[in-house]
C-alpha positions in Angstrom: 2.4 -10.9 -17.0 2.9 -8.6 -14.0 4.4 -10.1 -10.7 3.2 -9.0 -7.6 5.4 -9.7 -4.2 3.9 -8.9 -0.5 6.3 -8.4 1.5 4.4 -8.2 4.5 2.3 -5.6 6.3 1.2 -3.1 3.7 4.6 -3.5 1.7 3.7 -4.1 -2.0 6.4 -4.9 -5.1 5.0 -4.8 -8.3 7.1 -6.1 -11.4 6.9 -6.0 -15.0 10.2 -7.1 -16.5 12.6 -5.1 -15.5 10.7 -2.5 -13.7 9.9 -2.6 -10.2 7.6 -0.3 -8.1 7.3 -0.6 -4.4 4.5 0.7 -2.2 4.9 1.2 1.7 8.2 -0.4 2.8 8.5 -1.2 6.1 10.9 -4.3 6.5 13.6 -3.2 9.3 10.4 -2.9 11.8 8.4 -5.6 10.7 9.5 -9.0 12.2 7.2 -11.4 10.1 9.3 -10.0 6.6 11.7 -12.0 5.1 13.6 -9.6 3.1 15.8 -6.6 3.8 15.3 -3.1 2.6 19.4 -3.7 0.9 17.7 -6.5 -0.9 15.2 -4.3 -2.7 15.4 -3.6 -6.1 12.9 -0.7 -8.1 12.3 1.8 -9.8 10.2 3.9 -7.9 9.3 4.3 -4.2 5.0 5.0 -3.5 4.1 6.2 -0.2 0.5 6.1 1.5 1.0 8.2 4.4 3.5 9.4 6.7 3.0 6.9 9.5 6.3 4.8 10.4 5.1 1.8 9.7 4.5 2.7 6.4 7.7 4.8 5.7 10.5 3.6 7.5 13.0 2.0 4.7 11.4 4.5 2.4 14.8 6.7 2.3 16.7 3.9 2.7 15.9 2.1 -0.5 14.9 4.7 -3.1 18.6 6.0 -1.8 20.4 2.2 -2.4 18.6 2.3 -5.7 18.9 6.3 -6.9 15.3 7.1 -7.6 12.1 8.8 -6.8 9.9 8.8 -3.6 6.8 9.5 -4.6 3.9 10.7 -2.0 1.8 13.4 -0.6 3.3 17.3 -1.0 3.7 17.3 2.7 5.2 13.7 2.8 7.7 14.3 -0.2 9.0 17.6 1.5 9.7 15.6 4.8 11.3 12.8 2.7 13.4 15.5 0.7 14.9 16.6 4.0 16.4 13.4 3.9 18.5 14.2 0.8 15.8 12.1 -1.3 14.7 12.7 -4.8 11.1 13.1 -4.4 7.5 13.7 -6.6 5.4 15.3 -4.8 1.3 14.8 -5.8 -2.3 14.9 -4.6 -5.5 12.9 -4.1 -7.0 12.6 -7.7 -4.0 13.1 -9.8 -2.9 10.6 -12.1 1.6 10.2 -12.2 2.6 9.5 -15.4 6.4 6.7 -14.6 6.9 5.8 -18.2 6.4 1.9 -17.3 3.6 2.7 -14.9 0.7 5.1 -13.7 -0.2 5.8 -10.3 -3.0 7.6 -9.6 -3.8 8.7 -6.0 -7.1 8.2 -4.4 -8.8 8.7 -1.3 -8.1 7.0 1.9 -9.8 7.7 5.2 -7.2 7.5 8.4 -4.5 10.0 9.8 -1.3 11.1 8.6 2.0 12.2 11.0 5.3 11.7 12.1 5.9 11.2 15.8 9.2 12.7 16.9 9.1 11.2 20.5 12.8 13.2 21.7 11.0 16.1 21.0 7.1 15.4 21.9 6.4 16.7 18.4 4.2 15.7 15.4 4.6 16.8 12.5 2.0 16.8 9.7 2.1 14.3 7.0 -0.3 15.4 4.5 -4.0 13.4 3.7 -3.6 9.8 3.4 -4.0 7.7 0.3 -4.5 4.7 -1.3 -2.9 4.1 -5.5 -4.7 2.5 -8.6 -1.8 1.3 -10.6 -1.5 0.2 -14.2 1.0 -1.6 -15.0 1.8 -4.3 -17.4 -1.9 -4.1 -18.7 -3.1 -5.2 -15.0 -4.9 -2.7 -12.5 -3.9 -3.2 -9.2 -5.4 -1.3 -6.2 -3.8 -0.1 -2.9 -6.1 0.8 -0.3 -3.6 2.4 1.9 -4.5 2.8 5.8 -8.4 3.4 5.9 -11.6 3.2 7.0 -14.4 1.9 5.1 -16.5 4.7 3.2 -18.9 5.0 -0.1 -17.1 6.3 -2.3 -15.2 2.9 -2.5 -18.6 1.6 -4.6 -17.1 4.7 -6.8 -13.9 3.7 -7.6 -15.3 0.1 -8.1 -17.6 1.0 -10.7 -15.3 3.3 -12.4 -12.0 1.1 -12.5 -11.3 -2.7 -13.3 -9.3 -3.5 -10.5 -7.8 -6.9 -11.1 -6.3 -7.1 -7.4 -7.1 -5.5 -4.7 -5.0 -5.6 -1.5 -7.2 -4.2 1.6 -6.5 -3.9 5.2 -8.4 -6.0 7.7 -6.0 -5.4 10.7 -9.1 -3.4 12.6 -7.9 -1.0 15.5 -5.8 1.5 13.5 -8.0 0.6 9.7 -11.1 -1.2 8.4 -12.1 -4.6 10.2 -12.9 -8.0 8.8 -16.4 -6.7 8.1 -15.9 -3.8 6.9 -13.2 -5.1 4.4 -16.1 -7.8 3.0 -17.7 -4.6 2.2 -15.3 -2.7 0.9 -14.1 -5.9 -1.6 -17.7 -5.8 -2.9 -17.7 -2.5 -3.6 -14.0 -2.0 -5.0 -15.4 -5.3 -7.1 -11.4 -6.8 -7.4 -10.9 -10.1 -9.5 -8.8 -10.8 -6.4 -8.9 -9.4 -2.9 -6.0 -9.4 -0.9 -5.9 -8.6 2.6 -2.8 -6.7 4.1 -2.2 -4.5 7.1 -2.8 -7.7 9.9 -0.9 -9.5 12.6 2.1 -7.2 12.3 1.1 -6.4 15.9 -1.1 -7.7 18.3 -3.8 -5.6 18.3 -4.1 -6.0 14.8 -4.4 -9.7 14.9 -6.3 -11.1 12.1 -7.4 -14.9 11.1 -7.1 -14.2 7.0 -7.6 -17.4 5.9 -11.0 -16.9 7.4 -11.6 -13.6 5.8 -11.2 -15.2 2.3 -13.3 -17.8 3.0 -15.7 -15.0 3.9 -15.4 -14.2 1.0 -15.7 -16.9 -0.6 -19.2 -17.2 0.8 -19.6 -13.6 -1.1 -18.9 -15.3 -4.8 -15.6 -13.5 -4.6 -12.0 -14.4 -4.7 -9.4 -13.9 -1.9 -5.9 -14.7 -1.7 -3.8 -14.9 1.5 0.4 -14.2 1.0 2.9 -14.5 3.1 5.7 -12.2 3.4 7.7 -12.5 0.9 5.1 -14.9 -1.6 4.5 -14.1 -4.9 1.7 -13.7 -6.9 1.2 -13.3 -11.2 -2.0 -11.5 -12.8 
């Protein structure tokens, strides 16, 4: 049985005995989590895209713990620079961990890192979403994005046990646009992340599951730092 931790925004812990894989941290900036990037144990750091909120402890733990980022070419250059180890990989490819595989798909937003002192942007790469298999479960990431067909796609050619989607709106997909997106990804459980982190992205979930609900299909709301087992 694989255990699954949110800990809050996009941040994702998957377990399976003694492995750990972590997708997204972003703790220190967050002030709905409950844990501390110092308190984070794994195996392996995943990365979406380069946008802060999405990257910020990424250094910091796969440092504290000695292992890999894994993200984007562009991405795992940038991390690099931060004397990271890093695995560098692309939309469509399939990353073999040993306890794990992570394969990258598609995602629809941007991708960048703002460097305000110096009104400069660098380029982070295309942004992504993971299908994971771990444990004998299949757990999806959406990453950042908007909604877009080729979700049906992945659906149809995956069984995805959970599913964690954003519904924030603003910056990614909206409540309506996630119901579609859970019926074509076709998840045994859809999760929604990326919400009330910040105000414009203020979300009722509890009401989105009960959407859909209404759709024959199961939703599960977590709170940072709430666990889950599939």
């Amino acid at each position: 049985m694989v255990e699954i931790i949110y800990h809050g925004h996009s941040s994702i812990q998957i377990i399976d005995g003694d492995k750990s894989l972590m997708i997204d941290p972003f703790l220190r900036g967050n002030e709905l989590a409950v844990t501390k990037p110092e308190e984070i144990k794994t195996d392996v750091v995943l990365l979406t895209h380069a946008h802060a909120d999405h990257i910020l402890d990424a250094d910091l733990i796969a440092k504290n713990n000695d292992v890999a980022v894994v993200a984007n070419p562009e991405l795992a250059a940038y991390m690099s620079w931060k004397g990271v180890k890093t695995i560098g990989m692309n939309i469509g490819g399939t990353l073999d961990l040993g306890f794990a595989k992570a394969k990258m798909i598609q995602a629809f937003h941007s991708s960048g890192i703002v460097i305000a002192e110096e009104q400069n942007i660098l380029y982070g790469g295309m942004p992504a979403g993971y299908i994971i298999q771990m444990g004998g479960v299949t757990i999806l990431h959406a990453g950042d994005t908007a909604l877009f067909g080729d979700m049906k796609m992945i659906g149809d050619r995956h069984a995805i046990d959970v599913a964690f989607i954003p519904i924030g709106d603003h910056y990614t997909m909206g409540v309506e646009d996630a119901l579609q997106a859970a019926e074509w990804y076709n998840a045994k459980v859809i999760v929604p992340v990326h919400y009330n982190t910040f105000p414009v992205i203020k979300q009722e979930a509890e009401a989105f599951v009960q959407k859909l609900q209404a759709k024959g299909i199961k939703g599960l709301v977590l709170k940072p730092g709430e666990k889950m087992s599939v």
